[in-house]
N, C-alpha and C positions, 0 to 999 in steps of 0.2 A: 387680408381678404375679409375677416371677418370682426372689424374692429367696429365695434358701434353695434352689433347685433343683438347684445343683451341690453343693452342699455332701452331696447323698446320697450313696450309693456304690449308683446303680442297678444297675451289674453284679454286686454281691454278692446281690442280690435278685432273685425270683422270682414268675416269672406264670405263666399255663397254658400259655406256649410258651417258656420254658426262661427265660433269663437276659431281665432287665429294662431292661439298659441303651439300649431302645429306649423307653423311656416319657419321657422329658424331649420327645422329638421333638414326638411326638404330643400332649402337651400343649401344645407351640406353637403346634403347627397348631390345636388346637382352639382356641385363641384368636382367631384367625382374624386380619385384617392390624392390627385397630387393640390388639391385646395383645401381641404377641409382637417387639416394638424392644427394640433396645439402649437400654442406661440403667438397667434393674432386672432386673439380674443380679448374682450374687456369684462367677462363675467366673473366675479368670483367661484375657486374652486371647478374652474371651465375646463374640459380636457378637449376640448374638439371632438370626440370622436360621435359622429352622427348619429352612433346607436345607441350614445347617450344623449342627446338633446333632441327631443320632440321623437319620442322614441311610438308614443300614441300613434301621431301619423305614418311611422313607419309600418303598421301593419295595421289599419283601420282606413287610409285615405283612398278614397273609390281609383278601383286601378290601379292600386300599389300591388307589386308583386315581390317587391326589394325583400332579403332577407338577410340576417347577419353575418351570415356565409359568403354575401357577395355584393354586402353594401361597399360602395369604394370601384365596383365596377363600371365601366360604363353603360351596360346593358342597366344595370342600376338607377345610374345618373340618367339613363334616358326616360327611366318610370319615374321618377320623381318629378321629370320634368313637365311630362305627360298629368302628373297629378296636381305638381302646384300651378300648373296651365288652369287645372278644370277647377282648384279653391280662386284665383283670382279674376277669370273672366266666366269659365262656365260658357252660357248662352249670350253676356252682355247682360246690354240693358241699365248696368250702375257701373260704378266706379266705387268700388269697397274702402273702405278704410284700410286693410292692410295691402291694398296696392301699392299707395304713395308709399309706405312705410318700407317695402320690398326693393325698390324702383331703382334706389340705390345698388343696392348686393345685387338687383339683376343684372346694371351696367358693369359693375365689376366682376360676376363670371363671364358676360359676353365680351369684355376687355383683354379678359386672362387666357393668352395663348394655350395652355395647356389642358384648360378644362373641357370637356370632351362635351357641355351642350352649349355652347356656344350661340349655335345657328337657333335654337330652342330657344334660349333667352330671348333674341333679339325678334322672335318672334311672339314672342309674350307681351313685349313691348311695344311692338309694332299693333298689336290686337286691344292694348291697354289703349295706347293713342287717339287708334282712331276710334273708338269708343266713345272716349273722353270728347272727344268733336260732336258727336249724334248725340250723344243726352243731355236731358233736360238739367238745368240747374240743378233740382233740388234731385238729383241723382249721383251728381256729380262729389266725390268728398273736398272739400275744401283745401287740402292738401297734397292733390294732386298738381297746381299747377305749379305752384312753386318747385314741385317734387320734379315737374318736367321740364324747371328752366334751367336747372341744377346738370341735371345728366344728359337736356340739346348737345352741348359739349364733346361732351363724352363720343354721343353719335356721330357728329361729326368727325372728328378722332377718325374713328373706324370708316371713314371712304380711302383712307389710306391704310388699310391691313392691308399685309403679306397675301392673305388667302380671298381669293375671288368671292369666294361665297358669305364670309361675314362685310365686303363692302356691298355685294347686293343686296345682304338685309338690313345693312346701316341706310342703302338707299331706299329703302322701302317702307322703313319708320320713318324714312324724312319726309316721304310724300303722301302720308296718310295723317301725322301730327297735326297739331292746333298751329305752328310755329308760323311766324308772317313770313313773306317771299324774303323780303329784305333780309332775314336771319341765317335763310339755308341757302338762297340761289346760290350765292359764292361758293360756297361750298362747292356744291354739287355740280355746277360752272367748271371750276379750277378741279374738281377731277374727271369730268369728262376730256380734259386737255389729254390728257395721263393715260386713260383709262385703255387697254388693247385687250381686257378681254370680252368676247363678245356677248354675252349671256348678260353680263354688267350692263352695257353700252347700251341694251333694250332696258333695262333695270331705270339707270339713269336718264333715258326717256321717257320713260312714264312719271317718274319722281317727277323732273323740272317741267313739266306740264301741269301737275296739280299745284305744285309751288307757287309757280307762276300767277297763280287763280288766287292766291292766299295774301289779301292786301293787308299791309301797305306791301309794295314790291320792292321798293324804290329803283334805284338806277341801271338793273339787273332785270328789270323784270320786259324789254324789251329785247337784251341782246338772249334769255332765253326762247322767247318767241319767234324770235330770228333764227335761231340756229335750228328749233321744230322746226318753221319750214323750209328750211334747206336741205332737211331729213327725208323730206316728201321727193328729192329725188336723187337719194341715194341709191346707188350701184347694188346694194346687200334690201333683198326683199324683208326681210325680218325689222331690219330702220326705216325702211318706209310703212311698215305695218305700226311699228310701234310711235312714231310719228301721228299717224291719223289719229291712234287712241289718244293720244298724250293731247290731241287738238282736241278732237271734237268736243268735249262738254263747254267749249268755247266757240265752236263753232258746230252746227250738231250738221249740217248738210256738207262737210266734207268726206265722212263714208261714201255718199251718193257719189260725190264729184270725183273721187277717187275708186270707184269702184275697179277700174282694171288693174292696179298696184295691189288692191288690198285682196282680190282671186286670185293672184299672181301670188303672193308671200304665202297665203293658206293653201296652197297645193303645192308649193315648192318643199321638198326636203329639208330645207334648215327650218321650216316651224317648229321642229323638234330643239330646236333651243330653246323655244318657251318652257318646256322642262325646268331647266336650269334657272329662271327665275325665285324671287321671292314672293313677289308681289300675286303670277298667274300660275308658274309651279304647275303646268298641264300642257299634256301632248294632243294630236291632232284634233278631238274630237272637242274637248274645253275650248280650245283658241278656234275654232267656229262658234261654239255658244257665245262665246267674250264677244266675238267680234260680230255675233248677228243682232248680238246688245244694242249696239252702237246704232240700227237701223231706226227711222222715224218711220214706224206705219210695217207695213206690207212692203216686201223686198224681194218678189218673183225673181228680179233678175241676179240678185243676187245668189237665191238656192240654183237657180236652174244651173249661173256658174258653176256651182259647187257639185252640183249633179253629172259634169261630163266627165268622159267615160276618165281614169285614172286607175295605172299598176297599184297603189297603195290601197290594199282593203283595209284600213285605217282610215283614210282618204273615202270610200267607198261606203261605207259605215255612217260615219261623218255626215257625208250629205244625203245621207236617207234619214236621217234622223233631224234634219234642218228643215225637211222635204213635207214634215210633219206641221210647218209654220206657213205653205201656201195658204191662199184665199181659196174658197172653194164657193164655184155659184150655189144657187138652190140646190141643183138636181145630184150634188157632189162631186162632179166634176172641176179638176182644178179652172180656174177662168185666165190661168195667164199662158196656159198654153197658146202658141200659136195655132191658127185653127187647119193650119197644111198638116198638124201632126195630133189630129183629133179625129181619126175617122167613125163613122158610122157608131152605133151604138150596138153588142154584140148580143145573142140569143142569151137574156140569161142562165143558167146552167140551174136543172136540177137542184131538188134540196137531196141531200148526201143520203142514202139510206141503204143498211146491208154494210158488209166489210170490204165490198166490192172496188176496185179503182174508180179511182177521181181526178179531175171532171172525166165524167165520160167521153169516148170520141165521140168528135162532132159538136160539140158545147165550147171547144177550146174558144178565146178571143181572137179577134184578128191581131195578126201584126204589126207593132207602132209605127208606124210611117216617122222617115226624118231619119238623119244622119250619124254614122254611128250606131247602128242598131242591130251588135254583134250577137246580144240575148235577149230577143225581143216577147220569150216567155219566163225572163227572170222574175221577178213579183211575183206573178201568177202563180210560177213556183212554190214561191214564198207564200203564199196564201194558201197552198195545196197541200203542202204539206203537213199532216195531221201532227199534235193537234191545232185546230187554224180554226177562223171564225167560219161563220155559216155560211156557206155556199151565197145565198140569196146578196149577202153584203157585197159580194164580187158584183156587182149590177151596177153599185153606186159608183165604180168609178175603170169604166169601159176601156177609156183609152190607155194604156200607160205607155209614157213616149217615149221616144230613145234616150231622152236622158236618165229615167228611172230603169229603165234596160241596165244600160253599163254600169250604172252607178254599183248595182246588184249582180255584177258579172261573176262572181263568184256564189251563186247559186243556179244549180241544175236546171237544163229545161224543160218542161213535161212530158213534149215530147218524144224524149227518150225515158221519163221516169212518170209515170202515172199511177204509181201506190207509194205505200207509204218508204219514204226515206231509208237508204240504209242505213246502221247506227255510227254516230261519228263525234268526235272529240267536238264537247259541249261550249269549246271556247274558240273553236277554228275560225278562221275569215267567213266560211260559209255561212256556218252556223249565224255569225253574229248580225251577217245580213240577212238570215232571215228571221231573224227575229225582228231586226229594226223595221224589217220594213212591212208590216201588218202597221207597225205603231206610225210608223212616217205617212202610211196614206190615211190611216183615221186620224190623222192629227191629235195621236194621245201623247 
Protein backbone atom coordinates (compact mmCIF):
# COMPACT_ATOMS: atom_id res chain seq x y z
CA UNK A 1 0.00 0.00 0.00
CA UNK A 2 2.39 2.22 1.08
CA UNK A 3 5.49 1.41 -1.09
CA UNK A 4 7.03 4.70 -2.61
CA UNK A 5 5.54 6.96 0.05
CA UNK A 6 8.81 8.09 1.64
CA UNK A 7 10.58 8.09 -1.16
CA UNK A 8 8.78 11.71 -1.88
CA UNK A 9 10.11 14.81 -0.68
CA UNK A 10 6.71 15.90 0.76
CA UNK A 11 8.18 18.99 2.35
CA UNK A 12 9.47 20.43 -0.90
CA UNK A 13 5.75 20.31 -2.01
CA UNK A 14 2.83 22.33 -1.86
CA UNK A 15 -0.99 22.35 -0.75
CA UNK A 16 -3.35 25.16 -0.02
CA UNK A 17 -1.81 25.47 3.51
CA UNK A 18 1.69 25.78 2.85
CA UNK A 19 4.25 22.87 2.93
CA UNK A 20 3.00 19.22 2.38
CA UNK A 21 4.95 17.30 4.55
CA UNK A 22 1.69 16.52 6.48
CA UNK A 23 0.10 14.35 3.58
CA UNK A 24 1.86 11.01 4.23
CA UNK A 25 0.02 11.19 7.65
CA UNK A 26 -3.18 11.53 6.49
CA UNK A 27 -3.03 9.11 4.04
CA UNK A 28 -2.41 6.61 6.69
CA UNK A 29 -5.14 7.40 8.54
CA UNK A 30 -7.37 7.25 5.57
CA UNK A 31 -6.62 3.83 5.33
CA UNK A 32 -7.90 3.25 8.23
CA UNK A 33 -6.54 0.26 10.65
CA UNK A 34 -6.34 -2.65 8.17
CA UNK A 35 -3.97 -0.39 5.50
CA UNK A 36 -1.67 1.53 7.25
CA UNK A 37 0.99 -1.74 9.23
CA UNK A 38 4.28 -1.94 8.85
CA UNK A 39 5.66 -4.15 6.23
CA UNK A 40 5.06 -2.02 2.97
CA UNK A 41 6.96 0.81 3.44
CA UNK A 42 10.26 2.02 1.68
CA UNK A 43 11.46 4.48 4.63
CA UNK A 44 14.22 3.82 6.62
CA UNK A 45 13.41 2.82 10.30
CA UNK A 46 9.47 3.29 9.13
CA UNK A 47 6.92 1.47 11.42
CA UNK A 48 3.71 2.43 9.69
CA UNK A 49 1.98 3.56 12.53
CA UNK A 50 0.11 6.97 11.61
CA UNK A 51 0.85 8.42 14.87
CA UNK A 52 4.15 8.24 13.98
CA UNK A 53 4.37 9.77 10.39
CA UNK A 54 3.00 13.39 10.00
CA UNK A 55 1.98 13.33 13.43
CA UNK A 56 1.79 17.56 12.97
CA UNK A 57 -1.13 17.09 10.82
CA UNK A 58 -2.63 14.83 13.07
CA UNK A 59 -3.62 17.40 15.40
CA UNK A 60 -2.99 20.99 13.59
CA UNK A 61 -4.94 20.05 10.06
CA UNK A 62 -8.35 22.45 9.96
CA UNK A 63 -11.04 19.79 10.94
CA UNK A 64 -9.03 17.22 12.29
CA UNK A 65 -10.52 15.84 15.21
CA UNK A 66 -8.52 12.17 15.06
CA UNK A 67 -6.81 11.28 18.23
CA UNK A 68 -4.49 8.50 19.31
CA UNK A 69 -7.08 6.88 21.02
CA UNK A 70 -8.88 6.31 17.91
CA UNK A 71 -6.52 6.75 15.04
CA UNK A 72 -7.15 3.50 13.03
CA UNK A 73 -10.91 4.10 13.29
CA UNK A 74 -13.04 4.70 10.64
CA UNK A 75 -14.74 7.72 12.20
CA UNK A 76 -11.02 8.53 12.05
CA UNK A 77 -10.31 7.68 8.51
CA UNK A 78 -13.25 9.64 7.59
CA UNK A 79 -11.63 13.08 9.27
CA UNK A 80 -8.67 12.66 7.67
CA UNK A 81 -10.20 12.30 4.64
CA UNK A 82 -12.42 15.24 5.16
CA UNK A 83 -9.05 17.08 5.88
CA UNK A 84 -6.64 15.91 3.06
CA UNK A 85 -9.92 16.80 0.90
CA UNK A 86 -9.44 20.47 2.10
CA UNK A 87 -5.04 20.42 1.83
CA UNK A 88 -5.56 19.31 -1.89
CA UNK A 89 -8.36 21.01 -3.51
CA UNK A 90 -9.85 23.44 -0.71
CA UNK A 91 -11.93 26.06 -3.05
CA UNK A 92 -10.04 24.84 -6.42
CA UNK A 93 -8.70 27.24 -8.51
CA UNK A 94 -4.89 25.24 -9.03
CA UNK A 95 -3.77 22.08 -9.12
CA UNK A 96 -0.97 21.86 -6.14
CA UNK A 97 2.12 20.11 -6.42
CA UNK A 98 1.32 17.62 -3.79
CA UNK A 99 -1.74 16.38 -5.80
CA UNK A 100 0.09 14.72 -8.64
CA UNK A 101 2.34 13.29 -5.84
CA UNK A 102 -0.77 11.77 -3.85
CA UNK A 103 -2.70 10.61 -6.96
CA UNK A 104 -1.09 7.61 -6.77
CA UNK A 105 -1.86 6.35 -2.80
CA UNK A 106 -5.21 7.85 -3.56
CA UNK A 107 -6.05 5.27 -6.39
CA UNK A 108 -4.77 2.60 -4.13
CA UNK A 109 -7.01 3.24 -0.99
CA UNK A 110 -9.93 3.77 -3.45
CA UNK A 111 -8.66 0.12 -4.99
CA UNK A 112 -8.24 -1.54 -1.55
CA UNK A 113 -11.56 -3.24 -0.72
CA UNK A 114 -11.07 -2.87 2.90
CA UNK A 115 -10.28 0.63 3.43
CA UNK A 116 -13.19 2.17 4.80
CA UNK A 117 -12.88 5.87 2.59
CA UNK A 118 -12.93 4.52 -0.42
CA UNK A 119 -16.02 6.36 -1.79
CA UNK A 120 -13.96 9.67 -0.18
CA UNK A 121 -10.87 8.97 -2.36
CA UNK A 122 -12.57 8.54 -5.53
CA UNK A 123 -14.14 11.77 -4.72
CA UNK A 124 -11.10 13.63 -4.17
CA UNK A 125 -10.19 12.61 -7.43
CA UNK A 126 -12.92 13.19 -9.21
CA UNK A 127 -12.79 17.07 -7.78
CA UNK A 128 -8.84 16.95 -8.69
CA UNK A 129 -9.91 16.06 -12.34
CA UNK A 130 -12.17 18.27 -13.08
CA UNK A 131 -10.27 21.06 -11.90
CA UNK A 132 -7.39 20.00 -13.79
CA UNK A 133 -9.83 20.72 -17.00
CA UNK A 134 -11.11 24.54 -15.78
CA UNK A 135 -7.57 25.91 -15.09
CA UNK A 136 -5.44 27.90 -16.67
CA UNK A 137 -2.04 26.49 -17.53
CA UNK A 138 0.15 28.18 -15.41
CA UNK A 139 -2.15 26.83 -12.54
CA UNK A 140 -2.06 23.74 -13.63
CA UNK A 141 1.37 21.54 -11.82
CA UNK A 142 3.19 20.01 -14.62
CA UNK A 143 2.84 16.74 -13.13
CA UNK A 144 -0.47 16.22 -12.97
CA UNK A 145 -1.02 14.89 -16.23
CA UNK A 146 1.19 12.33 -16.55
CA UNK A 147 0.05 11.62 -12.91
CA UNK A 148 -3.50 11.05 -14.44
CA UNK A 149 -2.50 8.84 -17.42
CA UNK A 150 -1.01 6.58 -14.88
CA UNK A 151 -3.92 5.93 -12.61
CA UNK A 152 -7.08 6.32 -16.01
CA UNK A 153 -6.42 2.61 -15.61
CA UNK A 154 -6.84 2.10 -12.38
CA UNK A 155 -10.35 4.01 -12.84
CA UNK A 156 -11.36 2.22 -15.16
CA UNK A 157 -10.58 -1.05 -13.15
CA UNK A 158 -13.26 0.11 -10.87
CA UNK A 159 -16.48 0.03 -13.25
CA UNK A 160 -16.23 -3.52 -12.40
CA UNK A 161 -16.17 -3.36 -8.35
CA UNK A 162 -18.30 -5.71 -6.35
CA UNK A 163 -19.89 -2.55 -4.64
CA UNK A 164 -22.44 -0.33 -6.63
CA UNK A 165 -21.33 2.77 -5.08
CA UNK A 166 -17.41 2.75 -5.87
CA UNK A 167 -18.48 1.88 -9.81
CA UNK A 168 -20.66 5.11 -9.65
CA UNK A 169 -17.71 7.14 -8.50
CA UNK A 170 -15.21 5.51 -10.78
CA UNK A 171 -18.21 6.61 -13.27
CA UNK A 172 -17.98 10.04 -12.29
CA UNK A 173 -14.16 10.67 -12.35
CA UNK A 174 -14.60 9.34 -15.91
CA UNK A 175 -16.95 12.05 -16.92
CA UNK A 176 -15.60 15.04 -15.55
CA UNK A 177 -11.50 13.99 -16.43
CA UNK A 178 -9.33 15.59 -19.09
CA UNK A 179 -9.38 11.97 -20.72
CA UNK A 180 -10.46 11.82 -24.73
CA UNK A 181 -13.85 9.82 -25.73
CA UNK A 182 -11.79 7.42 -27.43
CA UNK A 183 -9.96 6.40 -24.06
CA UNK A 184 -13.06 5.93 -21.75
CA UNK A 185 -16.35 5.34 -24.10
CA UNK A 186 -15.28 1.53 -24.06
CA UNK A 187 -15.17 1.41 -20.96
CA UNK A 188 -18.00 2.82 -19.89
CA UNK A 189 -19.85 1.27 -23.10
CA UNK A 190 -18.96 -2.52 -21.97
CA UNK A 191 -20.20 -1.72 -18.54
CA UNK A 192 -23.41 -0.39 -19.11
CA UNK A 193 -23.92 -3.88 -20.93
CA UNK A 194 -23.53 -5.28 -17.32
CA UNK A 195 -24.59 -2.89 -15.21
CA UNK A 196 -28.39 -3.85 -13.24
CA UNK A 197 -28.01 -1.49 -10.69
CA UNK A 198 -30.08 1.44 -11.00
CA UNK A 199 -28.58 4.51 -9.38
CA UNK A 200 -25.26 3.27 -11.56
CA UNK A 201 -27.32 3.20 -14.81
CA UNK A 202 -28.30 7.22 -14.40
CA UNK A 203 -24.46 7.45 -13.05
CA UNK A 204 -23.31 6.00 -16.39
CA UNK A 205 -25.53 8.26 -18.36
CA UNK A 206 -24.44 11.21 -17.53
CA UNK A 207 -20.62 9.97 -17.69
CA UNK A 208 -21.13 8.83 -21.58
CA UNK A 209 -22.61 12.14 -22.50
CA UNK A 210 -19.75 14.28 -21.31
CA UNK A 211 -17.40 11.69 -22.78
CA UNK A 212 -18.80 11.60 -25.84
CA UNK A 213 -18.11 15.78 -26.05
CA UNK A 214 -14.34 14.95 -25.28
CA UNK A 215 -12.57 14.56 -28.89
CA UNK A 216 -11.05 12.62 -30.37
CA UNK A 217 -14.08 10.14 -29.76
CA UNK A 218 -13.19 7.75 -32.22
CA UNK A 219 -15.40 4.89 -33.29
CA UNK A 220 -17.43 4.84 -30.08
CA UNK A 221 -18.30 8.07 -29.93
CA UNK A 222 -21.66 7.58 -32.28
CA UNK A 223 -22.89 4.14 -30.90
CA UNK A 224 -22.76 6.28 -27.34
CA UNK A 225 -24.93 8.86 -28.92
CA UNK A 226 -27.14 6.29 -30.02
CA UNK A 227 -27.83 4.65 -27.11
CA UNK A 228 -28.69 8.57 -25.34
CA UNK A 229 -31.19 8.55 -27.56
CA UNK A 230 -32.88 5.49 -27.15
CA UNK A 231 -32.89 6.55 -23.39
CA UNK A 232 -35.20 9.33 -24.19
CA UNK A 233 -37.80 6.72 -24.36
CA UNK A 234 -37.21 4.46 -21.87
CA UNK A 235 -39.99 2.74 -19.65
CA UNK A 236 -37.98 4.06 -16.02
CA UNK A 237 -38.66 8.08 -15.90
CA UNK A 238 -35.22 8.57 -14.02
CA UNK A 239 -33.32 7.22 -17.85
CA UNK A 240 -35.21 9.49 -19.62
CA UNK A 241 -34.43 12.36 -17.11
CA UNK A 242 -30.85 11.40 -17.06
CA UNK A 243 -30.71 11.06 -20.91
CA UNK A 244 -31.94 14.86 -21.68
CA UNK A 245 -28.96 16.04 -19.09
CA UNK A 246 -26.44 13.76 -20.69
CA UNK A 247 -27.79 15.54 -24.30
CA UNK A 248 -28.32 18.69 -23.75
CA UNK A 249 -24.96 20.63 -23.72
CA UNK A 250 -25.07 19.16 -27.16
CA UNK A 251 -28.17 20.06 -27.89
CA UNK A 252 -29.48 22.76 -25.44
CA UNK A 253 -33.34 22.95 -26.96
CA UNK A 254 -34.09 19.29 -26.01
CA UNK A 255 -35.33 20.23 -22.32
CA UNK A 256 -37.80 22.38 -24.17
CA UNK A 257 -38.79 19.57 -26.58
CA UNK A 258 -38.79 17.04 -23.98
CA UNK A 259 -40.57 18.86 -21.42
CA UNK A 260 -43.53 16.25 -20.63
CA UNK A 261 -40.78 13.21 -19.82
CA UNK A 262 -38.54 15.57 -18.02
CA UNK A 263 -42.23 16.84 -15.38
CA UNK A 264 -42.92 13.27 -15.59
CA UNK A 265 -39.44 11.94 -13.94
CA UNK A 266 -39.33 15.15 -11.32
CA UNK A 267 -42.53 14.40 -9.76
CA UNK A 268 -42.35 10.67 -10.00
CA UNK A 269 -41.09 8.84 -6.70
CA UNK A 270 -38.01 7.34 -8.06
CA UNK A 271 -36.29 11.00 -8.28
CA UNK A 272 -35.08 9.84 -5.08
CA UNK A 273 -32.57 7.83 -6.69
CA UNK A 274 -30.70 10.87 -7.51
CA UNK A 275 -29.64 10.46 -4.01
CA UNK A 276 -27.66 7.56 -4.66
CA UNK A 277 -25.52 9.13 -7.26
CA UNK A 278 -21.96 10.58 -7.35
CA UNK A 279 -22.00 12.99 -9.66
CA UNK A 280 -25.83 14.91 -8.29
CA UNK A 281 -25.99 13.05 -4.81
CA UNK A 282 -29.62 15.20 -4.04
CA UNK A 283 -33.15 14.56 -3.37
CA UNK A 284 -36.08 16.37 -4.74
CA UNK A 285 -35.44 19.83 -4.34
CA UNK A 286 -31.47 19.84 -6.06
CA UNK A 287 -32.68 17.52 -9.07
CA UNK A 288 -35.29 20.68 -9.87
CA UNK A 289 -32.45 23.23 -9.43
CA UNK A 290 -30.16 20.74 -11.87
CA UNK A 291 -32.73 20.39 -13.98
CA UNK A 292 -34.23 24.07 -14.23
CA UNK A 293 -30.28 24.55 -15.26
CA UNK A 294 -30.84 23.07 -18.20
CA UNK A 295 -33.53 25.80 -19.35
CA UNK A 296 -32.53 28.61 -22.20
CA UNK A 297 -34.26 31.80 -20.80
CA UNK A 298 -37.47 32.01 -18.80
CA UNK A 299 -39.30 28.57 -18.43
CA UNK A 300 -43.01 29.52 -17.09
CA UNK A 301 -44.12 26.30 -18.39
CA UNK A 302 -41.90 24.53 -16.86
CA UNK A 303 -42.41 26.02 -12.86
CA UNK A 304 -46.13 26.08 -13.53
CA UNK A 305 -45.48 22.03 -14.20
CA UNK A 306 -43.90 21.76 -11.27
CA UNK A 307 -46.31 23.84 -9.34
CA UNK A 308 -49.43 21.26 -9.64
CA UNK A 309 -51.03 20.34 -6.88
CA UNK A 310 -48.72 16.99 -5.45
CA UNK A 311 -48.99 14.55 -1.95
CA UNK A 312 -45.04 15.10 -1.74
CA UNK A 313 -44.36 18.28 0.48
CA UNK A 314 -40.88 17.76 -0.87
CA UNK A 315 -42.40 17.96 -4.11
CA UNK A 316 -44.48 21.05 -2.92
CA UNK A 317 -41.45 22.85 -1.45
CA UNK A 318 -39.58 22.20 -4.46
CA UNK A 319 -41.85 24.13 -6.78
CA UNK A 320 -42.38 27.08 -4.64
CA UNK A 321 -39.03 27.62 -4.58
CA UNK A 322 -38.60 27.28 -8.71
CA UNK A 323 -41.67 29.54 -8.46
CA UNK A 324 -39.15 32.28 -7.42
CA UNK A 325 -37.55 32.17 -11.35
CA UNK A 326 -41.02 33.47 -13.04
CA UNK A 327 -40.86 36.58 -15.22
CA UNK A 328 -42.68 39.14 -13.50
CA UNK A 329 -44.44 42.18 -15.60
CA UNK A 330 -43.76 45.82 -14.28
CA UNK A 331 -46.65 45.99 -11.84
CA UNK A 332 -45.18 42.36 -10.24
CA UNK A 333 -47.56 40.30 -11.28
CA UNK A 334 -46.28 37.06 -12.76
CA UNK A 335 -47.09 37.62 -16.82
CA UNK A 336 -47.13 33.89 -17.78
CA UNK A 337 -50.18 33.34 -16.04
CA UNK A 338 -53.02 32.57 -18.06
CA UNK A 339 -55.23 35.54 -17.72
CA UNK A 340 -58.67 33.21 -16.96
CA UNK A 341 -56.73 32.81 -13.57
CA UNK A 342 -55.77 36.54 -12.89
CA UNK A 343 -58.70 38.08 -11.61
CA UNK A 344 -59.33 41.56 -10.66
CA UNK A 345 -56.71 43.40 -8.48
CA UNK A 346 -57.81 42.97 -4.67
CA UNK A 347 -58.33 46.13 -1.98
CA UNK A 348 -54.96 46.39 -0.63
CA UNK A 349 -54.86 45.58 2.99
CA UNK A 350 -53.94 47.85 5.80
CA UNK A 351 -50.50 48.55 7.05
CA UNK A 352 -50.35 45.97 10.20
CA UNK A 353 -50.65 48.00 13.45
CA UNK A 354 -51.39 47.06 17.19
CA UNK A 355 -50.96 43.16 18.13
CA UNK A 356 -54.40 42.83 16.75
CA UNK A 357 -55.21 39.92 13.91
CA UNK A 358 -54.17 40.10 10.40
CA UNK A 359 -55.41 40.80 7.53
CA UNK A 360 -58.25 42.05 8.91
CA UNK A 361 -61.83 40.92 7.78
CA UNK A 362 -62.83 42.10 4.81
CA UNK A 363 -59.09 42.92 3.32
CA UNK A 364 -58.72 39.17 2.62
CA UNK A 365 -57.83 38.52 -1.57
CA UNK A 366 -60.24 37.00 -3.67
CA UNK A 367 -60.00 33.55 -4.55
CA UNK A 368 -57.58 32.16 -7.44
CA UNK A 369 -59.72 31.11 -10.09
CA UNK A 370 -58.57 27.84 -12.10
CA UNK A 371 -58.40 24.26 -11.50
CA UNK A 372 -57.40 22.59 -8.49
CA UNK A 373 -57.87 25.25 -6.09
CA UNK A 374 -58.16 23.15 -2.91
CA UNK A 375 -56.32 26.15 -0.75
CA UNK A 376 -56.83 29.07 -2.46
CA UNK A 377 -55.66 31.22 0.78
CA UNK A 378 -52.33 29.03 1.10
CA UNK A 379 -49.61 31.88 0.27
CA UNK A 380 -51.58 34.45 1.83
CA UNK A 381 -51.20 32.37 4.62
CA UNK A 382 -47.75 32.27 4.16
CA UNK A 383 -47.30 35.82 4.16
CA UNK A 384 -49.54 36.28 7.22
CA UNK A 385 -48.11 34.65 9.33
CA UNK A 386 -45.92 36.79 11.65
CA UNK A 387 -43.05 37.21 11.32
CA UNK A 388 -43.84 38.10 7.40
CA UNK A 389 -43.06 41.09 5.18
CA UNK A 390 -45.15 44.36 5.14
CA UNK A 391 -48.63 44.07 4.60
CA UNK A 392 -48.29 46.81 1.69
CA UNK A 393 -46.05 44.01 -0.31
CA UNK A 394 -49.17 41.77 -0.59
CA UNK A 395 -50.43 44.41 -3.30
CA UNK A 396 -47.68 43.53 -5.72
CA UNK A 397 -48.88 40.35 -6.41
CA UNK A 398 -52.82 40.13 -6.27
CA UNK A 399 -53.61 37.03 -7.88
CA UNK A 400 -52.04 33.79 -6.65
CA UNK A 401 -53.37 30.89 -8.79
CA UNK A 402 -54.34 27.56 -8.17
CA UNK A 403 -51.10 26.32 -8.84
CA UNK A 404 -49.34 28.42 -6.08
CA UNK A 405 -52.51 27.27 -3.91
CA UNK A 406 -51.73 23.41 -4.02
CA UNK A 407 -48.36 23.64 -4.39
CA UNK A 408 -48.64 25.26 -0.58
CA UNK A 409 -51.34 22.97 0.50
CA UNK A 410 -49.72 22.15 3.39
CA UNK A 411 -50.08 25.60 5.02
CA UNK A 412 -53.24 26.79 6.87
CA UNK A 413 -56.03 29.02 5.61
CA UNK A 414 -56.68 32.27 7.14
CA UNK A 415 -59.78 31.81 7.15
CA UNK A 416 -59.81 29.68 9.83
CA UNK A 417 -56.56 31.24 11.29
CA UNK A 418 -56.20 35.04 11.35
CA UNK A 419 -53.42 35.54 14.38
CA UNK A 420 -50.42 34.50 14.84
CA UNK A 421 -49.63 30.72 14.06
CA UNK A 422 -49.71 28.12 16.60
CA UNK A 423 -46.11 27.00 17.71
CA UNK A 424 -44.94 23.94 15.56
CA UNK A 425 -41.88 21.69 14.75
CA UNK A 426 -39.50 24.25 12.88
CA UNK A 427 -38.79 21.61 10.22
CA UNK A 428 -42.38 20.13 9.25
CA UNK A 429 -43.76 20.20 5.66
CA UNK A 430 -45.81 23.27 6.72
CA UNK A 431 -43.45 25.07 8.08
CA UNK A 432 -40.94 24.78 5.23
CA UNK A 433 -43.70 25.93 2.79
CA UNK A 434 -44.09 28.78 4.38
CA UNK A 435 -41.17 29.80 4.49
CA UNK A 436 -40.46 29.10 0.79
CA UNK A 437 -42.90 30.65 -0.22
CA UNK A 438 -42.52 34.66 0.87
CA UNK A 439 -39.09 33.88 -1.04
CA UNK A 440 -40.71 32.01 -4.20
CA UNK A 441 -42.93 35.15 -4.89
CA UNK A 442 -40.22 37.79 -4.35
CA UNK A 443 -38.05 35.96 -6.43
CA UNK A 444 -35.27 35.87 -3.66
Amino acid sequence: MWVGLDAVDWAGLKHNYGSAEDIPGLLRRCGGADAGGAGDTDGPGETGDPRETGSAADTSAPGDTGSPSDTGSPDDAHHAASDLLNQLFHQGGWICSAAPAALPFLMRLATTPQVPTRCAMLELVAMLAAEARRVEVRFLDPGWAPAWERALPEVLGLLDDPEPMIRRAAADVLGVCESPGASVLPGLLRCWETEGDPATRLELALSLGKTALRAPVGEHGAEAFALLHGLLDSPHPQLRLAAVHALAPNDPGLPARELGPVLEALRDPTVELWRNTSSVCTGVRGVHRWTAALMTGPAPAFTLGLLADHHDPEQRVGSLAQAGTLPKSGSGQPNCWPASARPPPPTPPPSRTGSGPWPPSGNSPPAATGPSCSRPYAIWSAWAAPPGPPPTCCARYPPLTSGFAAAAAGAASPTTRTSAPPSENCSSPAADVRRAAPRAILGA
